[in-house]
N, C-alpha and C positions, 0 to 999 in steps of 0.2 A: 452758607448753606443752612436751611431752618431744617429743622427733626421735627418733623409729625408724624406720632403715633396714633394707628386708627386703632381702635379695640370692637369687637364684639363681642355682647353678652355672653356666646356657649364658650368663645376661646379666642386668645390672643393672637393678635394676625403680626404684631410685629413693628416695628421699626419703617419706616419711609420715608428716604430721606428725596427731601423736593429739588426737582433742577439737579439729579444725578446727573453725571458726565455719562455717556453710551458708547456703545462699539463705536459709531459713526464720526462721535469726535474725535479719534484715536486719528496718528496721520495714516495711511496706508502702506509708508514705507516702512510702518513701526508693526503694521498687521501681517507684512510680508516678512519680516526677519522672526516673529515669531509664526507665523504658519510656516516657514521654509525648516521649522524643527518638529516636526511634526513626523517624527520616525516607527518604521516597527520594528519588530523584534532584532533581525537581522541588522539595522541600523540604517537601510535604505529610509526614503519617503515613502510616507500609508499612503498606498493612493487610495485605496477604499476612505479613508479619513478625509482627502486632498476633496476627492468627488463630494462626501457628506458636505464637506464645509463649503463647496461651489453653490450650493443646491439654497443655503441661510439668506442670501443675500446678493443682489447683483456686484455690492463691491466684493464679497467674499469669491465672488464667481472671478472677476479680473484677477483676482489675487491668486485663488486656489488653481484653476483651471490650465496657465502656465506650466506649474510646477506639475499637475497630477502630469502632463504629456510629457514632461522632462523625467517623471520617476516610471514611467509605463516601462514596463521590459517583458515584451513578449515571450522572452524565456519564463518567467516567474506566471506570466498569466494564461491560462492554457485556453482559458473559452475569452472569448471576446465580447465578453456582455461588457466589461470595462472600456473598450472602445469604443463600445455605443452608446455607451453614456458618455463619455466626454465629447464623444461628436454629435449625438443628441442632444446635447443642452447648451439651448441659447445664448 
């Protein structure tokens, strides 16, 4: 992996390193065991977080989208804008 540092005159921009690895190298069974921790307070699954992260990416959407309908509980969500987002998005 080379290290190029770009600089500008007013301030330093930093470090970039070339040919980084990205989310999409990652496997997806590796993005599913860490999005499947993805809790609030309570210790259930965010599904507000579950929805944000469907919304990044069509693989985050395979990913996230499962799980936000597995942690849905109609008890806990009293308006249903949450169900229409995950039945809203593609």
């Amino acid at each position: 992996m080379a290290l190029q540092v770009l600089t500008n005159q007013d301030a330093y921009i930093g470090p970039i390193i070339a040919d980084a690895p990205s989310l999409v190298d990652i496997p997806e069974e590796l993005l599913l065991y860490i999005v499947s921790h993805v809790m609030s307070d309570d210790g259930s699954l965010d599904t507000a977080t579950l929805m944000a992260l469907s919304t990044v990416s069509r693989q985050f959407q395979r990913i996230a989208t499962p799980l936000a309908y597995e942690a849905f509980d109609t008890r806990k969500h009293k308006s249903v804008s949450v169900f229409t987002h995950l039945v809203g998005t593609p």
